[in-house]
C-alpha positions as CSV (number, residue, x, y, z in Angstrom):
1,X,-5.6,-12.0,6.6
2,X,-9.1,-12.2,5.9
3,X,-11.2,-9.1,6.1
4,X,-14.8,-8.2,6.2
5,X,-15.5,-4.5,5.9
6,X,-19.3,-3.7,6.6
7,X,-20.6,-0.6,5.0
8,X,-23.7,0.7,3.4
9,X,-21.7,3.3,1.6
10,X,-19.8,2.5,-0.7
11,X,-18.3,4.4,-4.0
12,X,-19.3,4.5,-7.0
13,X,-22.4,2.9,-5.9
14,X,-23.7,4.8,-3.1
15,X,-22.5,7.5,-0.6
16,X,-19.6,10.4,-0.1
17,X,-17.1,10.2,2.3
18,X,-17.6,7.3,4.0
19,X,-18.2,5.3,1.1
20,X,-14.8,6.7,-0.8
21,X,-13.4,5.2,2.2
22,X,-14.7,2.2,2.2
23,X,-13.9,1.5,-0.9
24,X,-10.0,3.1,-1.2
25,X,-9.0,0.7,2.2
26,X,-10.9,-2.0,0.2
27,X,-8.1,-1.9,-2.9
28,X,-5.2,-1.0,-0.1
29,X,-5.9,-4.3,1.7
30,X,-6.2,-6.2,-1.5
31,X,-2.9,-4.8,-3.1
32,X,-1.1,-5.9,0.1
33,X,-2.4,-9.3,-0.4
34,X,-4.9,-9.7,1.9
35,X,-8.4,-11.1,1.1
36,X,-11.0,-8.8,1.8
37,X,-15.5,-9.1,1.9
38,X,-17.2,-6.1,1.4
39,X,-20.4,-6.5,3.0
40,X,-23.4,-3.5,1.7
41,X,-26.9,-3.2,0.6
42,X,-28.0,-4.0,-2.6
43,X,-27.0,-0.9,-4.3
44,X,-27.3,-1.0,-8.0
45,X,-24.6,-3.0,-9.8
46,X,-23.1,-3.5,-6.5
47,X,-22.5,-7.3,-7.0
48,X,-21.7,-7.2,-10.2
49,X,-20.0,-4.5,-10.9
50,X,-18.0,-4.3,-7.1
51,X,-15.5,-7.2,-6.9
52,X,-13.8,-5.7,-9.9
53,X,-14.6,-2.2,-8.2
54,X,-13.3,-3.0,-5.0
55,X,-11.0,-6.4,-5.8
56,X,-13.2,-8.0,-3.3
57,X,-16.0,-10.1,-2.9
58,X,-19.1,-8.3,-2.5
59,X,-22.3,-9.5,-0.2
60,X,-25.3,-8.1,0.2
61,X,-27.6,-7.2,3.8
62,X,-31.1,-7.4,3.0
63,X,-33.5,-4.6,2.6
64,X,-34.2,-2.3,6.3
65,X,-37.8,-2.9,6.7
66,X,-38.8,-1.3,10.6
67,X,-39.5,1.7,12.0
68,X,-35.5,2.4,12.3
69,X,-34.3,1.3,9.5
70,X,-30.8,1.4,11.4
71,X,-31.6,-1.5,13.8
72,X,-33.4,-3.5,11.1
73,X,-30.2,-3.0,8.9
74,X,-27.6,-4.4,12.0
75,X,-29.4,-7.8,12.1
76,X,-29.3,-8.2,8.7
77,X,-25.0,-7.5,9.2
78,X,-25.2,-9.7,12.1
79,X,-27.0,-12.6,10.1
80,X,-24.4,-12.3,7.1
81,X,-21.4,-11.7,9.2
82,X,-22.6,-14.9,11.1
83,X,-22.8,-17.2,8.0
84,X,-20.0,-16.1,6.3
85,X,-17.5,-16.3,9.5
86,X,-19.0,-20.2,10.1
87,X,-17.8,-21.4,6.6
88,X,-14.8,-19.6,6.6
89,X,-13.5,-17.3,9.8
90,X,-12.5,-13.7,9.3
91,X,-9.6,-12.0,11.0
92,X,-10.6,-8.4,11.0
93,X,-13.8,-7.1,10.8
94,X,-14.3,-3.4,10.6
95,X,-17.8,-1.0,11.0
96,X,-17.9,2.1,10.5
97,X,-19.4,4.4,14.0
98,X,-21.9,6.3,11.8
99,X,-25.1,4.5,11.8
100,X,-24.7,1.7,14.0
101,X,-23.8,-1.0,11.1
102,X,-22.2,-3.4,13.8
103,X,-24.4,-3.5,16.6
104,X,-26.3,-5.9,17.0
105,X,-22.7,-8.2,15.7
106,X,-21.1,-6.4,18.2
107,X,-23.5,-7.5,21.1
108,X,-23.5,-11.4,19.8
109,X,-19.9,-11.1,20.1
110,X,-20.0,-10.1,23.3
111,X,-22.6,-12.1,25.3
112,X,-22.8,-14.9,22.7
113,X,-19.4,-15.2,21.8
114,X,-20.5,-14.9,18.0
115,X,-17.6,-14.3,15.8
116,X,-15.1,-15.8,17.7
117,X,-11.4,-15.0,16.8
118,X,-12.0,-12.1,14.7
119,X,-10.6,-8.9,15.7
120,X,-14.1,-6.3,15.9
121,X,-13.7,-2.8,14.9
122,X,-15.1,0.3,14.4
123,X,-13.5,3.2,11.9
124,X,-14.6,6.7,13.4
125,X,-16.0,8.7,10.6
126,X,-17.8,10.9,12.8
127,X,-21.5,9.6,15.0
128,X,-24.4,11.6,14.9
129,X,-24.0,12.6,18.7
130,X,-21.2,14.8,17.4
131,X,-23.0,16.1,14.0
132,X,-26.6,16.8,15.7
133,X,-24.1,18.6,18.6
134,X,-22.4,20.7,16.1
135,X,-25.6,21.6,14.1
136,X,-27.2,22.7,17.5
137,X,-30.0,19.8,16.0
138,X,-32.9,18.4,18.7
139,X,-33.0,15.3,19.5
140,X,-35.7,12.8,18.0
141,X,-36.7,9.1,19.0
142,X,-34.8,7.9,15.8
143,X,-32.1,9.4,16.2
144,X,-31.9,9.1,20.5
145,X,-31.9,5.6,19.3
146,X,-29.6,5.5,16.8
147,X,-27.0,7.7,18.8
148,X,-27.4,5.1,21.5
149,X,-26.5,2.2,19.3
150,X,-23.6,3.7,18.2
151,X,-22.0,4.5,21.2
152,X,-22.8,1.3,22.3
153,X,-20.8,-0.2,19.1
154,X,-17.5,1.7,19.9
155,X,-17.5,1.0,22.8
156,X,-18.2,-3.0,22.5
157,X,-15.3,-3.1,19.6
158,X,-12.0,-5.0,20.1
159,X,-10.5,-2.0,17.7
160,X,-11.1,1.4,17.7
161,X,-9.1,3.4,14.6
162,X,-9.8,7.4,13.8
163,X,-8.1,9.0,10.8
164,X,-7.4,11.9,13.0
165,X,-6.4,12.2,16.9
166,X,-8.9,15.4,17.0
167,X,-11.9,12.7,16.5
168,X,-10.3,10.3,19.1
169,X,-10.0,12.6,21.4
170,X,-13.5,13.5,21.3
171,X,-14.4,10.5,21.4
172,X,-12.4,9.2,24.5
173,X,-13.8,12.2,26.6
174,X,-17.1,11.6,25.8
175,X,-16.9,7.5,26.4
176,X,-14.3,7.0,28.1
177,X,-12.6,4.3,25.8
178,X,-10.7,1.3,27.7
179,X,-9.9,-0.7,24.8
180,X,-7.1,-0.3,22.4
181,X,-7.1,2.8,19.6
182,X,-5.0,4.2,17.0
183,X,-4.7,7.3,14.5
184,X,-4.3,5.8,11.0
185,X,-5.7,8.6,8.4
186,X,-7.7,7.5,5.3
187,X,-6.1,5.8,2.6
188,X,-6.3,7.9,-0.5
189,X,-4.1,8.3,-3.9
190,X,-4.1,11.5,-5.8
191,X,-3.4,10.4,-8.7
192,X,-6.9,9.0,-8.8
193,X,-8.4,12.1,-8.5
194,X,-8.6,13.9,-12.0
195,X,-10.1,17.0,-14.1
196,X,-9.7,16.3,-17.8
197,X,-12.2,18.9,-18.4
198,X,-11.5,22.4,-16.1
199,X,-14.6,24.4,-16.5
200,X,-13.5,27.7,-17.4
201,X,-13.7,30.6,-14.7
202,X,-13.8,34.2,-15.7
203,X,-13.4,35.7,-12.0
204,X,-11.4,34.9,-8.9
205,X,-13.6,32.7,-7.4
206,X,-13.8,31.0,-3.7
207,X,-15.2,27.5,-4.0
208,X,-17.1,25.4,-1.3
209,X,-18.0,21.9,-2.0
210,X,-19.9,19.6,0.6
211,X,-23.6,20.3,2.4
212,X,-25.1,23.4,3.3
213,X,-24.8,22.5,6.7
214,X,-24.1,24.4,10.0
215,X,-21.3,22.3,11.3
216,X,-19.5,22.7,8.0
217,X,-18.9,26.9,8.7
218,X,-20.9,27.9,5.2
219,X,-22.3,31.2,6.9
220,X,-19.1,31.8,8.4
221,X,-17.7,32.2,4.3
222,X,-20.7,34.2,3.9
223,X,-19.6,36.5,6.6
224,X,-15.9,36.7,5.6
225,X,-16.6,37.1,2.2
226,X,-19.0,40.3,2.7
227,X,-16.5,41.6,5.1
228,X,-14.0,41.2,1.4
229,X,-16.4,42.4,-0.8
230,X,-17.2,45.7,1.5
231,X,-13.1,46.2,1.6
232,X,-13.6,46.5,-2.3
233,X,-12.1,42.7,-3.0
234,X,-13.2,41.6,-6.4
235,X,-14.6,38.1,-6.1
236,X,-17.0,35.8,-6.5
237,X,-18.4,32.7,-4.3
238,X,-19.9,29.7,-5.4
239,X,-21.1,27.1,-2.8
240,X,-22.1,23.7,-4.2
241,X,-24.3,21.4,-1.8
242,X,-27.4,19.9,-0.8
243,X,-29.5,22.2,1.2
244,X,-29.7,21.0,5.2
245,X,-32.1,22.0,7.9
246,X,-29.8,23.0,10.4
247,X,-30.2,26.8,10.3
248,X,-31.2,28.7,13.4
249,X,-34.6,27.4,14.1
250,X,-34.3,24.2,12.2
251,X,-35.3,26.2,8.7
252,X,-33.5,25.8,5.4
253,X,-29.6,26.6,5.1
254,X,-29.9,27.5,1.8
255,X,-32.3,30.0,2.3
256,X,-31.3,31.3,5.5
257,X,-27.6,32.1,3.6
258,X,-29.5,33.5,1.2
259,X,-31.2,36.0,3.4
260,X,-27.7,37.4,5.1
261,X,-26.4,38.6,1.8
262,X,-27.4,42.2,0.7
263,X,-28.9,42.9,-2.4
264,X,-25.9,44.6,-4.0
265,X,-23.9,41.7,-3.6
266,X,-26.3,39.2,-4.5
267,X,-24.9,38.7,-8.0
268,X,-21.5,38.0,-6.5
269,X,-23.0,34.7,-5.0
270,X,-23.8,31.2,-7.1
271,X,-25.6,28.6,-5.0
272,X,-25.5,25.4,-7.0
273,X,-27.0,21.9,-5.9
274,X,-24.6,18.7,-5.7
275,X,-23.1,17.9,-8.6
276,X,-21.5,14.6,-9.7
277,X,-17.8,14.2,-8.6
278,X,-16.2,14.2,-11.3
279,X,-17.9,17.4,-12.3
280,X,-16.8,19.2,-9.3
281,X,-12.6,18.3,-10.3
282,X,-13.5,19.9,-13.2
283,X,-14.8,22.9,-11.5
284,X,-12.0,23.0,-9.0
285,X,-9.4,22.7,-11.5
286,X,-10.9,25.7,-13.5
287,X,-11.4,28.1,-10.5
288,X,-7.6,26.9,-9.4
289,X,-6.7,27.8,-13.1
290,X,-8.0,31.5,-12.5
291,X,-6.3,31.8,-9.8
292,X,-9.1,31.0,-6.8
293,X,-8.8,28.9,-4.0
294,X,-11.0,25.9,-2.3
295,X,-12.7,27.2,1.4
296,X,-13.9,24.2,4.1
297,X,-14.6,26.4,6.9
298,X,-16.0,24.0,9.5
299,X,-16.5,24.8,12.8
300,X,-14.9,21.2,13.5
301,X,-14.3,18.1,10.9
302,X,-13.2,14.8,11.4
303,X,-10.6,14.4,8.3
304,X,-12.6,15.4,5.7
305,X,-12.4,14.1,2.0
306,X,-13.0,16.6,0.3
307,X,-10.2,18.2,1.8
308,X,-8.1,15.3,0.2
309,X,-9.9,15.3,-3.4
310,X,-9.7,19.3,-3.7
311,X,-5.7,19.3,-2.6
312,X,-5.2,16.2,-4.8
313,X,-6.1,18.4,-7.7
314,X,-3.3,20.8,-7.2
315,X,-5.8,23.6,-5.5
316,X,-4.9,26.4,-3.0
317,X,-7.2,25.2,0.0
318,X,-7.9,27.2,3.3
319,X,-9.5,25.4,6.0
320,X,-10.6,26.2,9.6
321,X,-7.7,24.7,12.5
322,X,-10.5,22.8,14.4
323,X,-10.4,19.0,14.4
324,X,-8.5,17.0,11.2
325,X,-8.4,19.8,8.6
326,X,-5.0,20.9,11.2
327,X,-3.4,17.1,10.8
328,X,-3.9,17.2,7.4
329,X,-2.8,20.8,6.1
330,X,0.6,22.2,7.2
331,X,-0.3,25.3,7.7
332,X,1.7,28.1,4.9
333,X,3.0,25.1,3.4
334,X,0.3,22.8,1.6
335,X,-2.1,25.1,2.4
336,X,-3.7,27.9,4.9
337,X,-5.4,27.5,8.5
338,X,-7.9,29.6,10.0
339,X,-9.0,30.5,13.7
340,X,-12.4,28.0,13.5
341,X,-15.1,30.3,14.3
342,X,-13.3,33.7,13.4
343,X,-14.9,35.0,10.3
344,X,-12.0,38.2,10.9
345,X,-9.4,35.5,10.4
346,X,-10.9,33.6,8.0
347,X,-11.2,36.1,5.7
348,X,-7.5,37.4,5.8
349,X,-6.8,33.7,4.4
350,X,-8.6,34.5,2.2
351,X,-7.0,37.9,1.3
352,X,-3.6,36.7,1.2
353,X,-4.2,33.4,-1.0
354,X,-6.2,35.8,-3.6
355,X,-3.9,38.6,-3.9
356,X,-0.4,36.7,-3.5
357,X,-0.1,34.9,-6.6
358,X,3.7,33.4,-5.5
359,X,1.7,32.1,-2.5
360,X,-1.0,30.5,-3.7
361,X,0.9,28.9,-6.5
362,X,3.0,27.4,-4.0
363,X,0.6,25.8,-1.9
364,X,-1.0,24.2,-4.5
365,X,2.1,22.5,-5.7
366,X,2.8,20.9,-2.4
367,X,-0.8,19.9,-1.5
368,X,-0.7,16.9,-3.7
369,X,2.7,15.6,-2.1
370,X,1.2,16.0,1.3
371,X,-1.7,13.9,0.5
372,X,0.3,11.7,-1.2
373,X,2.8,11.3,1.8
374,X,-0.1,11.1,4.7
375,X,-2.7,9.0,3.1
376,X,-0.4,5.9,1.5
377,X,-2.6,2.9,0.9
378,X,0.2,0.8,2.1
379,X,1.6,3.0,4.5
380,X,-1.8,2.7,6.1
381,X,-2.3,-1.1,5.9
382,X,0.8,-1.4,7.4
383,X,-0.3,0.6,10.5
384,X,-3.6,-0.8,10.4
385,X,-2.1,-4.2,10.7
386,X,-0.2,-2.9,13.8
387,X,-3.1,-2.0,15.4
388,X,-5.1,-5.0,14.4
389,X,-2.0,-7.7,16.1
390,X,-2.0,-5.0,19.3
391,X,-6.4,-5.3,19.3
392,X,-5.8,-9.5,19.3
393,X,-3.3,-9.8,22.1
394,X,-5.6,-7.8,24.0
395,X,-9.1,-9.9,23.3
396,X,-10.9,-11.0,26.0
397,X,-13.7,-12.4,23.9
398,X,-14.7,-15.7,24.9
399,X,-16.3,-18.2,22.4
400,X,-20.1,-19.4,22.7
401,X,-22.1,-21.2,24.8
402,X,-25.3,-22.4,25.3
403,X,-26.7,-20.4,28.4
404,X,-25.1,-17.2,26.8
405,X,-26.6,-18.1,22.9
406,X,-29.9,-17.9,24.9
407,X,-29.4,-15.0,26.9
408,X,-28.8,-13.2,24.0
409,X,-31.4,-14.6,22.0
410,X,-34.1,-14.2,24.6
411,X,-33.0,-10.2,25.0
412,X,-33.4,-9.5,20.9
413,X,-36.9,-10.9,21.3
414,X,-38.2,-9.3,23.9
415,X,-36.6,-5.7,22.8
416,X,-37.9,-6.9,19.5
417,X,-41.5,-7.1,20.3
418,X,-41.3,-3.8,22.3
């Protein structure tokens, strides 16, 4: 087949999670054979450096110039998508939810028939309706907007894929899906995750990689580890993010955490910015070396990646039983699940991963294995392709024509001008 995958993420050249996606189904597609367009901004060394990155050809969307950036940045993936698909046709094309990429494609597609005979979709990563939810975050005109536009993409797509059934479940109830879905995780390979360098530890330690955000549980560790440290546990904590706005009131994360933590115990608690990636391995593998464990104590995640990177590496994780964290960790076996929300249950994982050495080195062993297993690249292309040949029998897409070409046109230029 011939792919397109649209996103402005992509690793090593920009982004996290979604751009370590983008970039692992990228290779998977390309190992099975398949030829595969990666379509991005102009990140640095993007096109040179990315079709030996991504063993694809790389394209670039113009610069966002407009007061949302997000909609400026969707006609510029419609007007690429559009050239390249009229010199050569693609058979899959794939968006991801978060930020609206495909829109204004999606809508050609659908009242101007651009794009015809390529199979649409959109990968669930997670849309900001269901981060500003979980962050308790106000609404803004941007992001109204933007939230709008996304929902709208999903539900235009000929495809809709999650990597966990959590996520499409949400999804579903809150859209009310009719077109044809599928579960198909992340494709991701351990054994491209490494630590040559562990950066020694001299206390049991609980690490926390990923924002300072509300969604993601970090003052539910706080809690949970006071309630330890009170009981007479000795530990320390070390939290390694960006700082977020999402505390009560809107303030700073960072220093709201700060503020729940009582002077005695303040020593006990390292708040580092975000590091590079590879630095972090090397942190894991050091605090897994002296016996500590990895903590993602979301209140809800999609299917999280660093979930994947930190059990790749061999580490003890413990992570909350709401959303994907549940379909990726078998709970006592390749890791340990909490009661989302419970900071008394949370921090008996806790307990028992630190004090039971037998335990702990156990679950660490099989985490790699379970990653291994659930996230094969060409397990995963295999199912994608499944869902792809279910998504074309279904299409209902009919090709252009002239009254619908100006339909459409006429609607972008009067929203445009508004």
């Amino acid at each position: 087949m011939r792919i397109a995958l649209v996103s402005r993420e992509v690793i090593p050249f920009f982004g996290a999670g979604i751009g370590t996606y983008a970039a692992e189904m990228s290779r998977a597609w390309a190992a099975a054979g398949h030829e595969v367009h990666v379509l991005s901004e102009n990140h640095p060394g993007f096109t040179q450096h990315g079709p030996a990155q991504l063993a694809a050809a790389c394209h670039t969307v113009p610069p966002r110039r407009h007061r949302f950036p997000h909609a400026a940045h969707s006609r510029g993936v419609r007007r690429a998508l559009r050239d390249l698909h009229a010199r050569s046709p693609f058979d899959y094309i794939e968006f991801p939810d978060y930020g609206a990429e495909g829109h204004d494609a999606l809508l050609a597609a659908r009242d101007a028939g651009e794009l015809h005979g390529a199979v649409l979709g959109i990968r669930l990563h997670t849309p900001t309706f269901e981060c500003r939810q979980l962050n308790g975050e106000p609404p803004t005109p941007e992001t109204t907007d933007l939230q709008r536009r996304e929902d709208q993409s999903i539900q235009w797509a000929d495809l809709v894929t999650s990597p966990s059934r959590s996520l499409l479940d949400r999804i579903h109830s809150r859209l009310h899906l009719h077109g044809p879905t599928a579960v198909v995780p992340y494709p991701f390979r351990p054994d491209s995750i490494t630590a040559p360098n562990p950066v020694p530890c001299h206390h049991p330690t609980v690490l926390y990689y990923g924002r300072l955000e509300r969604r993601k549980g970090v003052d539910l560790l706080i809690h949970a580890a006071l309630d330890l440290l009170n009981a007479g546990a000795d530990l320390h904590i070390r939290l390694i993010g960006s700082d977020t706005r999402t505390a009560p009131g809107g303030g700073s994360m960072l220093d709201h955490l700060r503020a729940t933590i009582p002077p005695r115990w303040a020593s006990r608690f390292t708040f580092d910015p975000r590091k590079p990636r590879a630095e972090v391995f090397n942190i894991v593998r050091g605090i897994t070396e002296r016996g500590g464990v990895c903590c993602f104590p979301s209140t809800w995640e999609n299917f999280p990646n660093v979930c994947l990177e930190t059990m790749s590496l061999g580490a003890c994780v413990i992570g909350s039983d709401a959303g994907g964290m549940a379909e990726i960790i078998e709970d006592g076996r390749s890791g340990l699940l909490f009661r989302a929300g419970n900071p008394a249950s949370l921090a008996d994982a806790l307990a028992r991963a630190l004090r039971d050495d037998h335990l702990r080195r156990t679950l660490a062993a099989a985490a790699p294995a379970r990653i291994a297993a659930l996230c094969d690249p060409p397990t995963i292309v295999t199912q994608m392709t499944a869902a792809i040949d279910t998504a074309r029998t279904a299409q209902r897409r009919p090709p252009a024509s002239i009254g619908r070409i100006f339909l459409r046109e006429a609607s972008r230029l009067f929203h445009g001008r508004r």
